[in-house]
Backbone as CSV, one residue per row, in Angstrom:
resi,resn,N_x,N_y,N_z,CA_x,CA_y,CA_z,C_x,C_y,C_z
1,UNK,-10.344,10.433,-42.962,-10.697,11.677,-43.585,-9.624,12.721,-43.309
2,UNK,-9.343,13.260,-43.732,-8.355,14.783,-44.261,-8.609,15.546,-43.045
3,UNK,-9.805,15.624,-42.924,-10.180,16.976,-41.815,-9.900,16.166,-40.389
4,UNK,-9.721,15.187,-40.026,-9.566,14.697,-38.933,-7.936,14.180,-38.221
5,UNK,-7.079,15.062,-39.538,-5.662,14.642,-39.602,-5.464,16.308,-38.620
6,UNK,-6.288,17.381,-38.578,-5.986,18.251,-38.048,-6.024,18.461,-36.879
7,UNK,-5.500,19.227,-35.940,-5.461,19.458,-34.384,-6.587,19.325,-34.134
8,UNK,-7.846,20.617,-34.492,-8.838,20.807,-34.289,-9.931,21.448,-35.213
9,UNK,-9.892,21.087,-36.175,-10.430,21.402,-37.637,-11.511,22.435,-37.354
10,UNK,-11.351,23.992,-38.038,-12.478,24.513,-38.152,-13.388,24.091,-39.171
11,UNK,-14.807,23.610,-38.793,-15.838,22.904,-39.507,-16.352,23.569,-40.633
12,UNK,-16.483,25.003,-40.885,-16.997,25.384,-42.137,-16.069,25.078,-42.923
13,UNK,-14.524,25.465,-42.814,-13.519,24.969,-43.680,-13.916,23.544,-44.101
14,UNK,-14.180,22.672,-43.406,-14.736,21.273,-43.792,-15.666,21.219,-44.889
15,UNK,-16.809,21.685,-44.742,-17.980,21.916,-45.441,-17.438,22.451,-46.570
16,UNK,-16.499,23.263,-46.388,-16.155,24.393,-48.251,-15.283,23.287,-48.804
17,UNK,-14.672,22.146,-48.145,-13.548,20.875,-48.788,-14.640,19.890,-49.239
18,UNK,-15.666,19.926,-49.132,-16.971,19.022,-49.860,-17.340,19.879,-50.619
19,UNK,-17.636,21.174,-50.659,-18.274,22.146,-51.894,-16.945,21.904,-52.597
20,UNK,-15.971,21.728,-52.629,-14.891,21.962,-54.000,-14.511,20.670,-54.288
21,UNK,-15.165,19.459,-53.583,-15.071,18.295,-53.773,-15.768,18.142,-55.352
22,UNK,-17.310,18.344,-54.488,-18.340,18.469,-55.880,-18.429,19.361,-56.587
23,UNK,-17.531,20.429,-56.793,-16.895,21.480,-57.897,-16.374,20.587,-58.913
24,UNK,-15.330,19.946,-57.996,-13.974,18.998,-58.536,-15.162,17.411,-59.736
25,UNK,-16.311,17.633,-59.371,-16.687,16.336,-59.358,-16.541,15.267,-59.012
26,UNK,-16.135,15.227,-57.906,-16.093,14.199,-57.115,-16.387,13.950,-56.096
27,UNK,-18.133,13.949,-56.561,-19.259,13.469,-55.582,-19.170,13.112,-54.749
28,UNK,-18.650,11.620,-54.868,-18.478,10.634,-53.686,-17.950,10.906,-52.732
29,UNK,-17.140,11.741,-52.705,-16.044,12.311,-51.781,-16.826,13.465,-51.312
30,UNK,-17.377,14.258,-51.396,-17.818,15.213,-51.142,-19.249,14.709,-50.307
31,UNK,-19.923,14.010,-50.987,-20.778,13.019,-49.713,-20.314,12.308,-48.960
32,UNK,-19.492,12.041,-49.008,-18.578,11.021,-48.137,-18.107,11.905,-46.924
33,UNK,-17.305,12.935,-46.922,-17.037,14.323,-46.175,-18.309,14.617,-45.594
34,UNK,-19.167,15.036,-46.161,-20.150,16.030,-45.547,-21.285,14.884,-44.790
35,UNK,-21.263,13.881,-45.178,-22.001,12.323,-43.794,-21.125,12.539,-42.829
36,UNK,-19.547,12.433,-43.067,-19.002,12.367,-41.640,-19.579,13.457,-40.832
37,UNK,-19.440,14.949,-41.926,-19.423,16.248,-40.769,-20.863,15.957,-40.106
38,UNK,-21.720,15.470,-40.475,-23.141,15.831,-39.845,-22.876,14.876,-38.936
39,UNK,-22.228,13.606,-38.894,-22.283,13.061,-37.897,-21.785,13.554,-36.593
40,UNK,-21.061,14.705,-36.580,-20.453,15.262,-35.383,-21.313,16.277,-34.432
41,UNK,-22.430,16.450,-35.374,-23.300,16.804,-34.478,-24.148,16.955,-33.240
42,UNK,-24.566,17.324,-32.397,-24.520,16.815,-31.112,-26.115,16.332,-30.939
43,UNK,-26.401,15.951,-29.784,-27.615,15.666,-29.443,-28.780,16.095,-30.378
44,UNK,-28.632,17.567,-30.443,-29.930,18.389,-30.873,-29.566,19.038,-32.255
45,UNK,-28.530,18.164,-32.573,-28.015,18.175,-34.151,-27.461,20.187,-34.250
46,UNK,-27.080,20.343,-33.362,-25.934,21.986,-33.581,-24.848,21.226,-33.362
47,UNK,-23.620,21.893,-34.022,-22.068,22.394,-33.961,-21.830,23.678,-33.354
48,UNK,-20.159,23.347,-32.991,-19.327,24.169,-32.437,-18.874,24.572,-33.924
49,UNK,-17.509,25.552,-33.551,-16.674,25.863,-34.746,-15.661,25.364,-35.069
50,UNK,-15.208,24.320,-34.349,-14.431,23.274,-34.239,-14.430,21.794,-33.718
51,UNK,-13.663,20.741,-34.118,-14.078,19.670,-33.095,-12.306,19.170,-33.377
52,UNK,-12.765,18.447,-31.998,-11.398,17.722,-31.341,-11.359,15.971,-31.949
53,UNK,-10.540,15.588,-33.410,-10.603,14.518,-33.396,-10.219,13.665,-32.346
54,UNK,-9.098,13.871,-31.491,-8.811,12.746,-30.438,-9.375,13.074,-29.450
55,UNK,-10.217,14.429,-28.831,-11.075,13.729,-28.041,-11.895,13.343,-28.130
56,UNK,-12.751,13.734,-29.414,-14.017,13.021,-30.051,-14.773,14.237,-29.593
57,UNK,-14.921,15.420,-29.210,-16.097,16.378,-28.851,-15.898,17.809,-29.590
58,UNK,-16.874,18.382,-29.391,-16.876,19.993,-30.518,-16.545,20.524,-29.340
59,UNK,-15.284,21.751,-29.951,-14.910,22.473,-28.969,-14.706,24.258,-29.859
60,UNK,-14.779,25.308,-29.153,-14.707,26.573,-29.602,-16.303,27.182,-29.375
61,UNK,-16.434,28.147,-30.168,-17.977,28.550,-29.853,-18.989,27.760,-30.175
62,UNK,-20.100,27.766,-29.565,-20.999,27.128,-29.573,-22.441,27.962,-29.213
63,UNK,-23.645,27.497,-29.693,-23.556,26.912,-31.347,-22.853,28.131,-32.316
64,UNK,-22.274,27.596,-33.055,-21.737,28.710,-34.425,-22.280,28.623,-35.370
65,UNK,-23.251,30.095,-36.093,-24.155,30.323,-37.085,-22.875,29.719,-38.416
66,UNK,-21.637,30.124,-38.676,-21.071,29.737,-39.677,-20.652,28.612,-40.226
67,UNK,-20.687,27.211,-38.963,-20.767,26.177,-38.989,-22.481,25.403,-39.667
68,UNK,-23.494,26.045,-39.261,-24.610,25.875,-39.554,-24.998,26.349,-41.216
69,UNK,-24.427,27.542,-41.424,-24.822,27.717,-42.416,-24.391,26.832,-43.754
70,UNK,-22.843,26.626,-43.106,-22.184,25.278,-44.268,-22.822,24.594,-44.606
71,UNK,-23.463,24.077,-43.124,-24.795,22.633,-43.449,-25.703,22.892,-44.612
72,UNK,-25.620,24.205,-44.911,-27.070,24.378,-45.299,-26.684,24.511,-46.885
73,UNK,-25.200,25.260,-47.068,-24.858,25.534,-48.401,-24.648,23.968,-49.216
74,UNK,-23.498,23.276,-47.895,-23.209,22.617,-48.853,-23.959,21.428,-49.351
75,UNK,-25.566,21.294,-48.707,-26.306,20.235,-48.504,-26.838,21.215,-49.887
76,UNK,-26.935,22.138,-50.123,-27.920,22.011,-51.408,-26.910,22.578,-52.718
77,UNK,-25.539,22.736,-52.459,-24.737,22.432,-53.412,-25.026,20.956,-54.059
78,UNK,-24.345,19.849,-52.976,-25.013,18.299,-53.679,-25.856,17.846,-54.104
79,UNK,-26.589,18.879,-53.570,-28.365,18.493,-54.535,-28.782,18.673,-56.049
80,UNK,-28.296,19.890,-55.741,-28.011,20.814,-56.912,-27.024,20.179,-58.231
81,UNK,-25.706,19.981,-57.446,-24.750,19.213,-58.396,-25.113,17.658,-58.700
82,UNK,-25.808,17.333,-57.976,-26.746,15.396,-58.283,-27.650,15.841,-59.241
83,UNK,-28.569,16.333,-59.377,-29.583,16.889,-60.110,-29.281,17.524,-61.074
84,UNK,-28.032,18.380,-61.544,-27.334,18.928,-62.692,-27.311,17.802,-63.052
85,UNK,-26.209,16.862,-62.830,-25.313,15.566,-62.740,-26.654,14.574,-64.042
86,UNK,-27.316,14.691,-63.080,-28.177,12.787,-63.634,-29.326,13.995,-64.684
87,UNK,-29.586,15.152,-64.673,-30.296,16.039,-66.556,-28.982,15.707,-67.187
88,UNK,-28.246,16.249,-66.687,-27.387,15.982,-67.859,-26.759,14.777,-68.967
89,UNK,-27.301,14.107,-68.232,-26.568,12.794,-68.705,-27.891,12.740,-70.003
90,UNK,-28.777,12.637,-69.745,-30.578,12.342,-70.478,-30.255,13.661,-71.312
91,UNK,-29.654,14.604,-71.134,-29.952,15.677,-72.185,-29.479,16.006,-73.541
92,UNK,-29.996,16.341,-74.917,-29.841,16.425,-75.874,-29.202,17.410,-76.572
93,UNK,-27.946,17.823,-77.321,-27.590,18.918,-77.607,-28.374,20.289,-78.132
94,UNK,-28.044,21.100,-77.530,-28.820,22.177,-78.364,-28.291,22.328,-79.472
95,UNK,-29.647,22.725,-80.703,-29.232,22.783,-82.061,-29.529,24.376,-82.020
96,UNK,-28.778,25.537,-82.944,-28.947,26.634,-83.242,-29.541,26.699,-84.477
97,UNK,-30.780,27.634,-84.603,-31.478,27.765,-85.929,-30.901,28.514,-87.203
């Protein structure tokens, strides 16, 4: 993953590279991103504002509301954009009278 090529990746930045994933349409990737980020979660499922790929642990403030809130945007961005995604496909042009 992209975000793990960095020193110490700030995590909302992460979360906004899956919201412009599924901007971009490209879902997969953008779920694909945002499974890893939740996996970095700790015990009691909070983040820091950063994490250390080579040491493997979240480091910077802790817990960080702006890291949390990502969770929250970009989990119902994908919802949102899956659910646009699969009406749209079933949907019929609008005709003007």
């Amino acid at each position: 993953m992209a975000f793990l090529r960095a020193r110490a990746p700030f995590l909302p930045c992460s979360f906004w590279l899956a919201d412009n994933y599924a901007i971009m349409g490209r879902l997969d990737e953008a779920e694909a991103l945002f499974r890893s980020l939740l996996a970095l979660r700790n015990d009691v499922g909070l983040l820091s504002e950063e994490y250390d790929p080579r040491a493997r642990h979240l480091v910077g403030n802790f817990p960080q509301a702006f890291s949390h809130l990502a969770i929250v945007n970009t989990a119902l961005g994908l919802r949102g954009r899956g659910a646009a995604n699969k009406r749209s496909e079933g949907a019929q042009p609008v005709r003007s009278a």
